[in-house]
C-alpha positions in Angstrom: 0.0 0.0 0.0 1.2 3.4 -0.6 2.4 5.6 2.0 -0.3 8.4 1.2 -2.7 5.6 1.5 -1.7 4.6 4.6 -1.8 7.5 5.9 -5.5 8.2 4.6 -6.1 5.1 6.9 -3.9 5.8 9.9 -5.7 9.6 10.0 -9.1 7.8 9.8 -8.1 5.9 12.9 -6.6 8.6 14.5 -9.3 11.0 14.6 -12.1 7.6 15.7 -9.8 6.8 18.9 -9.7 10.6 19.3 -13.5 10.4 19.2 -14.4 7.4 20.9 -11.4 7.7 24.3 -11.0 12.1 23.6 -15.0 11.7 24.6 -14.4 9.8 27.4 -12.0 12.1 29.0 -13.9 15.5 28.6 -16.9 16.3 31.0 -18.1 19.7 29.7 -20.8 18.6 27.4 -19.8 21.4 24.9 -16.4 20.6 24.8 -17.6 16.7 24.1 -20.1 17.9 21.5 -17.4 20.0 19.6 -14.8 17.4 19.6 -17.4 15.1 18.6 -18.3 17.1 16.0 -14.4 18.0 14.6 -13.9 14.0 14.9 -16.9 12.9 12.5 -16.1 16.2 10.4 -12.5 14.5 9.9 -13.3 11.1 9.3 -15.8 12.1 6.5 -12.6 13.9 5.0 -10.4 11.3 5.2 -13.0 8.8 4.1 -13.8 11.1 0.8 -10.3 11.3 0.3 -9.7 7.7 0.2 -12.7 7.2 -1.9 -11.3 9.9 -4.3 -8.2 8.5 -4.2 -9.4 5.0 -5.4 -11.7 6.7 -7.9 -8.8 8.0 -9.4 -6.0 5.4 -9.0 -8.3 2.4 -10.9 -11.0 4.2 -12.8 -9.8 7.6 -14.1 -7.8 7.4 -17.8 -6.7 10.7 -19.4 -4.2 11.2 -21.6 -2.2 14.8 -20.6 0.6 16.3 -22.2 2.8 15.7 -19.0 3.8 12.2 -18.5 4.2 12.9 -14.9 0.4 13.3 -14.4 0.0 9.7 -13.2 -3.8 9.5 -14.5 -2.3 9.6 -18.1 0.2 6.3 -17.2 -3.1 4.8 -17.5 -3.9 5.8 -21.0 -0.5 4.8 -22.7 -1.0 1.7 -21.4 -4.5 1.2 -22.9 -4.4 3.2 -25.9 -0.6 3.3 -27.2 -1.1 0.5 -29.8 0.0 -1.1 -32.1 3.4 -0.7 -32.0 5.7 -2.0 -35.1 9.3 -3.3 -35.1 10.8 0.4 -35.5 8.7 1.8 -32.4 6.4 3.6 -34.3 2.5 3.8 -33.4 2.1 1.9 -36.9 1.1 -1.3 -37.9 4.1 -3.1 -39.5 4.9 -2.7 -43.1 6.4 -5.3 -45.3 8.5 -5.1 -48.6 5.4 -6.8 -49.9 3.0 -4.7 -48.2 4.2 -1.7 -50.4 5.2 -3.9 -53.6 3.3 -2.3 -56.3 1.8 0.7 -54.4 2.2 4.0 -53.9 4.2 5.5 -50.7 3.3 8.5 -48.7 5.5 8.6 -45.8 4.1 11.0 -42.9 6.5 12.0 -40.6 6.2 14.2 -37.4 6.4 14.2 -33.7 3.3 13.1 -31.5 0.9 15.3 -33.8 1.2 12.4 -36.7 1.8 10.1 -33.4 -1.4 10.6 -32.4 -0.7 11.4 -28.6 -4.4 11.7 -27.0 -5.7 10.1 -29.8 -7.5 6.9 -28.1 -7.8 5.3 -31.5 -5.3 5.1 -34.0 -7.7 5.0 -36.9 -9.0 8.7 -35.8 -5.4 10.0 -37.1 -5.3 11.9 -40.1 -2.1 9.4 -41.4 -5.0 6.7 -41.1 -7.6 9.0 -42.6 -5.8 9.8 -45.6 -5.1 6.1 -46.1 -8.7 5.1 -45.8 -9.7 8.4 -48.4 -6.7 7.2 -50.9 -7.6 3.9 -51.2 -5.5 0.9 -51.9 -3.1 2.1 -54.7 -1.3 3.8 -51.6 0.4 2.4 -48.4 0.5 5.6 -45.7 3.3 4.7 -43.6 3.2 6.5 -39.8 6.9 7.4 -38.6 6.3 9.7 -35.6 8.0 9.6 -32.2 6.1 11.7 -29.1 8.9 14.3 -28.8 10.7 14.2 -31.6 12.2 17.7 -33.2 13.4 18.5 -36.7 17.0 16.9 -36.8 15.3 13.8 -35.3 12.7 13.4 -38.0 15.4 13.8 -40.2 17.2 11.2 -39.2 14.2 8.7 -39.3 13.8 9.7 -43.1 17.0 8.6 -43.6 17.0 5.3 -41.9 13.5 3.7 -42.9 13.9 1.2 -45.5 10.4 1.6 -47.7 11.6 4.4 -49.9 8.4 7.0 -50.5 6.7 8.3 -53.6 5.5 11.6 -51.5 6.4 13.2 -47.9 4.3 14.8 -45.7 6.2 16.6 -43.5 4.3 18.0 -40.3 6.3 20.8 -38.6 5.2 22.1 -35.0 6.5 25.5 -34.1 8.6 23.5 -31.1 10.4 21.4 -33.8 12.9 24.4 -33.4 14.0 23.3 -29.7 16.4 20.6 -30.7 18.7 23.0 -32.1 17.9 25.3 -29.4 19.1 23.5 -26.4 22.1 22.5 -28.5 22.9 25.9 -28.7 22.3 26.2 -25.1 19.0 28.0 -25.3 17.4 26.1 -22.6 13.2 26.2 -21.9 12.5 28.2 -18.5 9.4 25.6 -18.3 11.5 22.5 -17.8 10.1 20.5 -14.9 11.6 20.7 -11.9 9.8 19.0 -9.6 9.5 20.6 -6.2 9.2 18.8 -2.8 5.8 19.2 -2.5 5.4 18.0 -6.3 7.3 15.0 -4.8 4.8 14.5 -2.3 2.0 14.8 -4.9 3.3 11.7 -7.0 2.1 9.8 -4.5 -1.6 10.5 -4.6 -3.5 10.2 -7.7 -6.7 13.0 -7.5 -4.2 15.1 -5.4 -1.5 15.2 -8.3 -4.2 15.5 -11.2 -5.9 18.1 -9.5 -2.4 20.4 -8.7 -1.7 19.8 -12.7 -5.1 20.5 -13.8 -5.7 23.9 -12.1 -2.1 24.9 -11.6 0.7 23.5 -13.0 -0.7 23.5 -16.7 -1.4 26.3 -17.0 1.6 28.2 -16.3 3.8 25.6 -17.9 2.1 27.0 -21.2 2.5 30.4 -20.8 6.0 30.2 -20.1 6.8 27.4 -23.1 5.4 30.3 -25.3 7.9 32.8 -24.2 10.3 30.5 -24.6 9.4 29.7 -28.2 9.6 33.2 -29.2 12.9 33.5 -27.7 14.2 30.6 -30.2 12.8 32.0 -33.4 14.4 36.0 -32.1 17.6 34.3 -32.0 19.1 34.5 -34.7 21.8 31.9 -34.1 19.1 29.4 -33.5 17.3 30.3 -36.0 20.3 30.0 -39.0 20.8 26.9 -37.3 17.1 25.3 -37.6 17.3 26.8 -41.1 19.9 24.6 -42.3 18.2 21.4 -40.5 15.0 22.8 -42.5 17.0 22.9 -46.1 18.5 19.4 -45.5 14.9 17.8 -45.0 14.2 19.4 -48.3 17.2 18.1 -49.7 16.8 14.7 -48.7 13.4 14.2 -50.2 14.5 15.9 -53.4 17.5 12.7 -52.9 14.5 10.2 -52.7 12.4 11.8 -55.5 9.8 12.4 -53.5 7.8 15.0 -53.4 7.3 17.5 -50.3 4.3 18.8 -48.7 5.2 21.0 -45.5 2.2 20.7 -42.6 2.6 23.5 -40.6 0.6 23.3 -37.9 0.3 26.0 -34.5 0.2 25.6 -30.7 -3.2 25.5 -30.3 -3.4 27.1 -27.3 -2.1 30.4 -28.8 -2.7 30.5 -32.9 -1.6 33.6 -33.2 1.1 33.8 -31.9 2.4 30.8 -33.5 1.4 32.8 -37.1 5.0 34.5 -37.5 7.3 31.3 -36.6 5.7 29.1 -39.2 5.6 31.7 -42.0 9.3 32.0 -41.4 9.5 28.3 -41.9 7.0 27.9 -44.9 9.5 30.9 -46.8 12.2 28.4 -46.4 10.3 25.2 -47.7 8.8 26.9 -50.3 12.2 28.4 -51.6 13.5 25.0 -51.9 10.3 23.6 -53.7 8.4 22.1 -50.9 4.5 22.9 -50.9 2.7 23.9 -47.8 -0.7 23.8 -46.1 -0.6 26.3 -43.0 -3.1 24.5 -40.5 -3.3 27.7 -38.8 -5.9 29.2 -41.4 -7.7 26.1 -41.0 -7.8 27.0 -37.1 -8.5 30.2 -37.2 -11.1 31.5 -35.2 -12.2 28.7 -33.3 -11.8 28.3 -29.4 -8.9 26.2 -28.2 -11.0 23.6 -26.3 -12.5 22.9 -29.7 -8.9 21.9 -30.6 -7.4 20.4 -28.7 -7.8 16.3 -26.9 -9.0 17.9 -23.2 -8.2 20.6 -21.0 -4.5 18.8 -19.7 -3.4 17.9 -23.3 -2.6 20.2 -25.8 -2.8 17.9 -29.2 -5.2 17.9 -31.9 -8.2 16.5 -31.3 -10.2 13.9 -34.0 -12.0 16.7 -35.4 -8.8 18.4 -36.2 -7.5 15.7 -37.4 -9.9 15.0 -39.4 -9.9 18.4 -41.2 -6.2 18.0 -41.9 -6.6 14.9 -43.7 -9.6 16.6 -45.5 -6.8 19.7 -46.6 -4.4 16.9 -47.4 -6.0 14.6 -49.9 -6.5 17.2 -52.7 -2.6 18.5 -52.3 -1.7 14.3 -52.6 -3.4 13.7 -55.8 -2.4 16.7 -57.5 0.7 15.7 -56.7 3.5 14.9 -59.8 5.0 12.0 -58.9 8.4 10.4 -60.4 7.9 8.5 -63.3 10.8 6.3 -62.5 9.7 6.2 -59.0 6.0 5.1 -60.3 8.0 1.8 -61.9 
């Protein structure tokens, strides 16, 4: 049992023996009334708290966009699936599942993961293979985490060459290069002692991250952002990581389309990072489809998977696949690609 449990019960204990021999002791019928009353008020705490605590520890799944919020343990467990041979959220794709077929590799962090997602199927990778039909074979490489020079690498390293690319670029993507370069996010988690305590309680930790934490970790991940793309080190830096994906699908004969997609939680002010970026694609003959037109003007909460995770919900997904399939099939693919 956990010590926070334990304690739950010891307290409960506590404040019945303080009831039942406190009582005893006390001859003032006030007094005995009041400590009475403090010793049932207590119990009924404790007891609410223990309930509240199971409630949360065996029944309540959420996925959050902090791993240390321990409801969300729950939903990678449950919903993280299936998982193919290069760690990908993919099912697993053959040289003779592709034989004859058309490639569209779509490669990203946990946006084209699918982080919140509960069902793979409700991604707009898997929705843009069910709208293209079977002439095409939509391959998922995505990593939770994953920043520009790390999606580069995985295009380089996964064996089922592609006929087209979609890119998806999140204004973070820049961060790889930033803390490289020593440009370090002020909303790095540093747990405090009483954030210690809390990871021992379930509804007490969800409830401090819900109403507290969240929140402010946002606001100051946004400043740090804007930080990255002012610097102009950094930014020179990401531009060359940013060229060299461009270059490698132009190696691959693969057309590029660029998904540029916002924080959802601040639109806006995610408008002037990715036009930056989209000059820079487009100037070396990538295409582009800025998600944050298709945004535009609705509220956050319509975005995003819940309040504690900050990902695209199915409905945006769903839109981006919609934006997508037109921009595939106009497409001009390589004709020694196609044979």
């Amino acid at each position: 049992m956990d010590k926070l449990w334990l304690g739950f019960v010891v307290g409960h204990v506590a404040l019945f023996a303080v009831f039942v021999f406190g009582a005893a002791r006390i001859r003032n019928r006030s007094r005995w009334l009041l400590v009475k009353k403090l010793s049932l008020l207590g119990s009924a705490l404790v007891l609410l708290s223990l309930t509240f605590e199971i409630v949360f520890s065996f029944f309540v799944t959420q996925s959050t966009g902090q791993g240390f919020v321990l409801v969300s343990q729950r939903w990678w467990q449950r919903y993280w699936k299936p998982l193919n041979s290069h760690g990908y959220r993919d099912k697993e794709i053959t040289a003779g599942d592709v034989d004859g077929k058309k490639v569209l590799w779509v490669v990203g962090d946990s946006f084209v993961a699918g982080q919140g997602i509960n069902r793979a199927e409700d991604r707009f990778s898997n929705i843009l293979q069910r709208d293209l039909g079977q002439d095409w074979v939509v391959v998922n490489i995505a990593k939770c985490g994953w920043n520009t020079g790390q999606e580069l690498d995985a295009m380089r390293q996964y064996p089922h060459k592609p006929h087209a690319i979609v890119l998806s670029y999140l204004v973070n993507d820049i961060d790889g290069v930033a803390e490289n370069l020593g440009v370090l996010s002020n909303a790095a988690f540093q747990p405090t002692r009483v954030e210690k305590l809390l990871q021992h309680s379930y509804y007490l930790n969800y409830l401090y991250y819900r109403f507290f934490r969240f929140r402010s970790a946002v606001d100051s991940y946004l400043d740090y952002l804007k930080r990255c793309y002012d610097s102009g080190e950094v930014w020179q830096a990401h531009q060359q990581e940013l060229v060299a994906v461009a270059a490698e699908a132009r190696k691959l004969e693969a057309p590029l389309i660029v998904l540029l997609f916002p924080i959802p939680q601040d639109v806006e002010g995610s408008r002037p990072h990715l036009d930056k970026v989209a000059a820079v694609m487009t100037e070396h003959g990538a295409a582009t489809l800025d998600v944050a037109k298709l945004l535009a003007g609705r509220s956050p909460r319509d975005m995003i998977v819940n309040a504690m995770d900050g990902h695209p919900n199915e409905a945006v997904n769903r839109d981006v696949a919609d934006a997508l399939l037109p921009m595939i099939k106009g497409l001009r693919l390589s004709t020694a690609r196609l044979d």
